[in-house]
C-alpha positions as CSV (number, residue, x, y, z in Angstrom):
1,X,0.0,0.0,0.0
2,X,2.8,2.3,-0.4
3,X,2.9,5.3,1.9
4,X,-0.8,5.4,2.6
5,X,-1.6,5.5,6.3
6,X,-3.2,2.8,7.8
7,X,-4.0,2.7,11.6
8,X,-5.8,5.4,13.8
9,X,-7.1,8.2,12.3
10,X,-6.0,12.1,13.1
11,X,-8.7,14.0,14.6
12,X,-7.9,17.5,13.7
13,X,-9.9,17.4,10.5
14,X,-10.6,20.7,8.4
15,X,-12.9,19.3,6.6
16,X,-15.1,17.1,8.0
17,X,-17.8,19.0,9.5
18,X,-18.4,20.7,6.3
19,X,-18.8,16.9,5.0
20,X,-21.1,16.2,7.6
21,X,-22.9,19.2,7.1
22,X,-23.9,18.5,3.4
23,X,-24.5,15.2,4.2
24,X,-27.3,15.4,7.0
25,X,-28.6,18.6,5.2
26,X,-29.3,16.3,1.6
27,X,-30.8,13.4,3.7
28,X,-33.4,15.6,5.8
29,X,-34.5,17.7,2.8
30,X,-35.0,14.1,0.5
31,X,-36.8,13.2,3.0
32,X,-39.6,16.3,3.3
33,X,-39.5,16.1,-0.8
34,X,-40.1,12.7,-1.1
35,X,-43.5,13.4,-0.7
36,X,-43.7,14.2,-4.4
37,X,-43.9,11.7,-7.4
38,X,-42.2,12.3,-10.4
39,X,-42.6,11.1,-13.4
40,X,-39.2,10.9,-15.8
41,X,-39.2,8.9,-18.8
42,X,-41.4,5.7,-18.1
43,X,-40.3,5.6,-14.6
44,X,-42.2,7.1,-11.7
45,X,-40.2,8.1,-8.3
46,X,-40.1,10.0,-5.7
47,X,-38.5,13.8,-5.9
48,X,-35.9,12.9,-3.6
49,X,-33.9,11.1,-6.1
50,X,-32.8,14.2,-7.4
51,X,-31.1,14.8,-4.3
52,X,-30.9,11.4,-2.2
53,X,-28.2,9.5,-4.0
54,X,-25.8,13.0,-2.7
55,X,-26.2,11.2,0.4
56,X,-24.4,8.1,-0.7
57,X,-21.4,9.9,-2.6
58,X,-20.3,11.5,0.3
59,X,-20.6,8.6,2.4
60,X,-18.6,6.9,-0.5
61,X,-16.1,10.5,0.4
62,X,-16.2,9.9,4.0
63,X,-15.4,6.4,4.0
64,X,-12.2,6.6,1.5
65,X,-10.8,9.6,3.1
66,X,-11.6,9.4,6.7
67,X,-12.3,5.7,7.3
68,X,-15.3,3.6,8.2
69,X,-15.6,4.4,12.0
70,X,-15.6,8.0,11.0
71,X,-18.3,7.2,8.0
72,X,-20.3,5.4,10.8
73,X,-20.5,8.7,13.0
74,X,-21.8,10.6,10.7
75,X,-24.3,7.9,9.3
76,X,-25.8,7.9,13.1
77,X,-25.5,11.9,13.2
78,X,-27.9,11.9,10.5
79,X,-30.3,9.4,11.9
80,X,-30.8,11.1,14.9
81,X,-31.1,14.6,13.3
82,X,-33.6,13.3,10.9
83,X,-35.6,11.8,14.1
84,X,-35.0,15.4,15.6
85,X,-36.9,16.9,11.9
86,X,-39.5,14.1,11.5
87,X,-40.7,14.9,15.8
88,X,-40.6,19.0,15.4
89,X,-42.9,18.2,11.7
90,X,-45.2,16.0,14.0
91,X,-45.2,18.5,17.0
92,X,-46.0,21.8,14.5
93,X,-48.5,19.7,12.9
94,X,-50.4,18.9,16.0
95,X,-50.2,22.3,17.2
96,X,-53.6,24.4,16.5
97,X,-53.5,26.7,14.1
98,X,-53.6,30.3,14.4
99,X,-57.5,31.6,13.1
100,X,-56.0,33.8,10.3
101,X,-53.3,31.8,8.2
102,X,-53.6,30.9,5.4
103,X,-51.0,29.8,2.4
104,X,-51.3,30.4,-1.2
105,X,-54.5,28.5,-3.1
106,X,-55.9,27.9,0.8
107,X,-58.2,30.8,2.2
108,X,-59.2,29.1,5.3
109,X,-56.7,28.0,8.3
110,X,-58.6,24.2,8.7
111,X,-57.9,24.1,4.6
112,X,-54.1,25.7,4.9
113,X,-54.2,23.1,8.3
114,X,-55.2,20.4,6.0
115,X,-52.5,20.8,3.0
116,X,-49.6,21.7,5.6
117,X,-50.0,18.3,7.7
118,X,-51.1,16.5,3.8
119,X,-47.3,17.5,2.5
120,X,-45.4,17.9,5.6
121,X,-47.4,14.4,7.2
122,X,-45.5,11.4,7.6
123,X,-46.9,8.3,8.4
124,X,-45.3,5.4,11.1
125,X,-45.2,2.9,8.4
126,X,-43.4,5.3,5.8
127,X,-41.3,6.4,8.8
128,X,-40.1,3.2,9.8
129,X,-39.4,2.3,6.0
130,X,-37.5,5.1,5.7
131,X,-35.3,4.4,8.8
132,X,-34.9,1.1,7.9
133,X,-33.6,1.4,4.6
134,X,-31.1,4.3,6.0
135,X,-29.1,2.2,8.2
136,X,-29.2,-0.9,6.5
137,X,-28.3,1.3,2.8
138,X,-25.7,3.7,4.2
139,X,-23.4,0.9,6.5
140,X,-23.7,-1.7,3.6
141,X,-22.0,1.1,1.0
142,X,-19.8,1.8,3.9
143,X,-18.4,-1.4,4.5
144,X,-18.3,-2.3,1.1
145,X,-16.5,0.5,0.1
146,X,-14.0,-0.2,3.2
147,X,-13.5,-3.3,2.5
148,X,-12.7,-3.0,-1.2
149,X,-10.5,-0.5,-0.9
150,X,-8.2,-3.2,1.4
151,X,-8.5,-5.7,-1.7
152,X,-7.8,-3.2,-4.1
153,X,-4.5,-1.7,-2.3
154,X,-6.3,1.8,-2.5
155,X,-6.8,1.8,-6.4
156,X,-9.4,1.7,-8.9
157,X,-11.4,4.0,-6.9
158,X,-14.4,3.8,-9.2
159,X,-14.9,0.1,-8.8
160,X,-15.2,0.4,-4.8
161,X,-17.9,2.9,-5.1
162,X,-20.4,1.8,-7.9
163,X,-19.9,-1.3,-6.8
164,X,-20.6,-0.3,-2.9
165,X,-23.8,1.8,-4.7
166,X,-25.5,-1.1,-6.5
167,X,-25.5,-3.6,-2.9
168,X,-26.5,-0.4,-0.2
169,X,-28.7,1.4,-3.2
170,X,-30.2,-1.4,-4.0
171,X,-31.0,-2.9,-0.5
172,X,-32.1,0.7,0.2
173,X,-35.3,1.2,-2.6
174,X,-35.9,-3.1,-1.7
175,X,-36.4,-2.4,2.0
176,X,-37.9,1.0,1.7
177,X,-40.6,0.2,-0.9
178,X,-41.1,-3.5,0.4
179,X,-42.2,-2.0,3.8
180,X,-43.9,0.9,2.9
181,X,-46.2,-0.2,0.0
182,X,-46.0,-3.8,0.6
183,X,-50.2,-4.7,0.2
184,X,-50.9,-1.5,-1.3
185,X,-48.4,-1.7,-4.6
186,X,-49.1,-5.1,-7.0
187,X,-45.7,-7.1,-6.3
188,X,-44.9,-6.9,-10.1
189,X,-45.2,-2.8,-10.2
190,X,-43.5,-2.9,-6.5
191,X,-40.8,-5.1,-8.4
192,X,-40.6,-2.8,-11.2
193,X,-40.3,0.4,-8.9
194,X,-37.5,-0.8,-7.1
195,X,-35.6,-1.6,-10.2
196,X,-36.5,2.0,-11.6
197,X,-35.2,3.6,-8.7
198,X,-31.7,1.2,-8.3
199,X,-31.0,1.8,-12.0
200,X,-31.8,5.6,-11.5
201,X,-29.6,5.7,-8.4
202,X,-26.7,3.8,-9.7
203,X,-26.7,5.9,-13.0
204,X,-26.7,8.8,-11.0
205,X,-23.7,7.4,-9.1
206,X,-21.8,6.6,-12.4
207,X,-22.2,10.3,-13.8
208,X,-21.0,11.8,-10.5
209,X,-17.9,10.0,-10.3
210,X,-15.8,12.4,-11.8
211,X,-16.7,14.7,-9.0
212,X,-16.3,12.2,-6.7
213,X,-12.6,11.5,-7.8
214,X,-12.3,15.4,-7.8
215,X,-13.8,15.5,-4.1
216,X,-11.8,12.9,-2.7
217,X,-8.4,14.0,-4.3
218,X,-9.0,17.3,-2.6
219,X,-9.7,16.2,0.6
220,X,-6.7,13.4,0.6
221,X,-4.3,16.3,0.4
222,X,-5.5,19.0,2.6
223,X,-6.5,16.7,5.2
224,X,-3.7,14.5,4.6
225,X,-5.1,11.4,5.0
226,X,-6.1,8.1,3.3
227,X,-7.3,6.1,5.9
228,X,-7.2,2.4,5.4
229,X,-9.6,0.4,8.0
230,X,-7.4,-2.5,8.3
231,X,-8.0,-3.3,11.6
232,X,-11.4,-1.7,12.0
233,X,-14.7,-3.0,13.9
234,X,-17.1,-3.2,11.5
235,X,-19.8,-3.3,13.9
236,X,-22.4,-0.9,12.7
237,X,-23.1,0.0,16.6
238,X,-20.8,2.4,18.2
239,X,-18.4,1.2,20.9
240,X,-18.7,4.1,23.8
C-alpha cells in the first residue's frame, strides 16, 4: 500500500464537518420532498432522487478519506437529526393553528391546516421504512466500500464505489418500498419500482464519479489522510 496511512485516524480534520454538514442537510431535505412523485421517462419516483443518491457519494467521500468508524458517525448523526426533523414536523402539525393563516391557493386555516399536515405528514409505516432502509443502505456502501478499498490496495477508486452503490442502493429502494407499499403496490409494479429507482440511483452514481474523484483527491491532500480500515470494527453500533 505504499505510503498510505493505515491505523488510527488524526482528529484535527478541516474538513469534515463541512462533509457532515452536506450530508445530513441532503438526507433531511429528501426526505420532506419525497412526498412528491415524479414522473421521468417511463419511470415514476419519488423527488428525492434528485437529491438522495448525494447522500451516498459522500458517504462513499467519508469512508475513502476518513475511514469507516468516522463514516459510521456521521451515518448515526444523521439518523438522529432526521428523528430530531420528523418529531418538530409531528409536533408543529399537531399544534392548532392560528384563526387567520392561510397559504397560497388555501383561504381558510382548517384548509391551509389540511395541506400543511397533507405534505409535511409522515406516516409510522413510511417512517419506519425510511429508517430502515437508511441504516441498512448507508453501513452496507460503507463497509463495502471499506473493505474493497483493502483488496484493491487503494486503487481503482471507481470500482469500490459503484460497486458499494448497487449492494447499499439497492438494499435501500428493496427495504424501503417493500415495507412501505408492501399490500398497497401489485408485487410486479412494487418489483418494477425498485428496479427504476436502483437503476436511477446507480446511473446517477456513475455520472457523479468524476466529481467524486475530484472531491476525494481534494480532501486526501488538505486533510492529509487516506485512511485504510485494516484493523477496523465493522460493527455498525458504536463502541462508547
Amino acid at each position: 500500500m505504499n505510503d498510505l496511512k493505515i491505523g488510527v485516524p488524526s482528529r484535527n480534520y478541516r474538513w469534515l464537518s463541512t462533509i457532515t454538514a452536506i450530508f445530513v442537510t441532503t438526507l433531511i431535505i429528501s426526505n420532506i420532498i419525497a412526498v412528491k412523485l415524479v414522473q421521468i421517462g417511463s419511470m415514476t419516483l419519488p423527488a428525492a432522487v434528485i437529491l438522495f443518491p448525494v447522500s451516498y457519494i459522500f458517504g462513499d467521500i467519508l469512508t475513502e478519506v476518513y475511514g469507516y468508524a468516522q463514516a459510521r458517525r456521521v451515518i448515526w448523526t444523521g439518523f438522529f437529526c432526521n428523528l430530531v426533523a420528523v418529531v418538530a414536523i409531528w409536533l408543529a402539525i399537531a399544534l392548532p393553528a392560528a384563526s387567520f393563516w392561510t397559504v397560497a391557493g388555501f383561504h381558510s386555516a382548517p384548509d391551509a391546516q389540511s395541506a400543511f399536515a397533507g405534505i409535511l405528514g409522515f406516516t409510522p409505516r413510511l417512517l419506519l421504512a425510511s429508517f430502515i432502509a437508511y441504516l441498512i443502505g448507508e453501513f452496507l456502501n460503507s463497509f463495502i466500500l471499506a473493505r474493497l478499498k483493502i483488496k484493491t490496495q487503494g486503487k481503482f477508486l471507481w470500482v469500490r464505489t459503484i460497486a458499494s452503490t448497487l449492494v447499499g442502493e439497492g438494499a435501500d429502494s428493496a427495504v424501503f418500498l417493500s415495507i412501505a407499499f408492501w399490500g398497497i403496490i401489485p408485487t410486479g409494479n412494487l418489483g418494477a419500482a425498485i428496479l427504476s429507482q436502483w437503476i436511477f440511483k446507480v446511473t446517477y452514481e456513475i455520472l457523479a464519479t468524476p466529481l467524486t474523484y475530484w472531491v476525494v483527491n481534494s480532501l486526501k491532500r488538505l486533510e492529509k489522510e487516506d485512511f485504510f480500515d485494516v484493523d477496523t470494527n465493522f460493527n455498525p453500533i458504536p463502541t462508547l
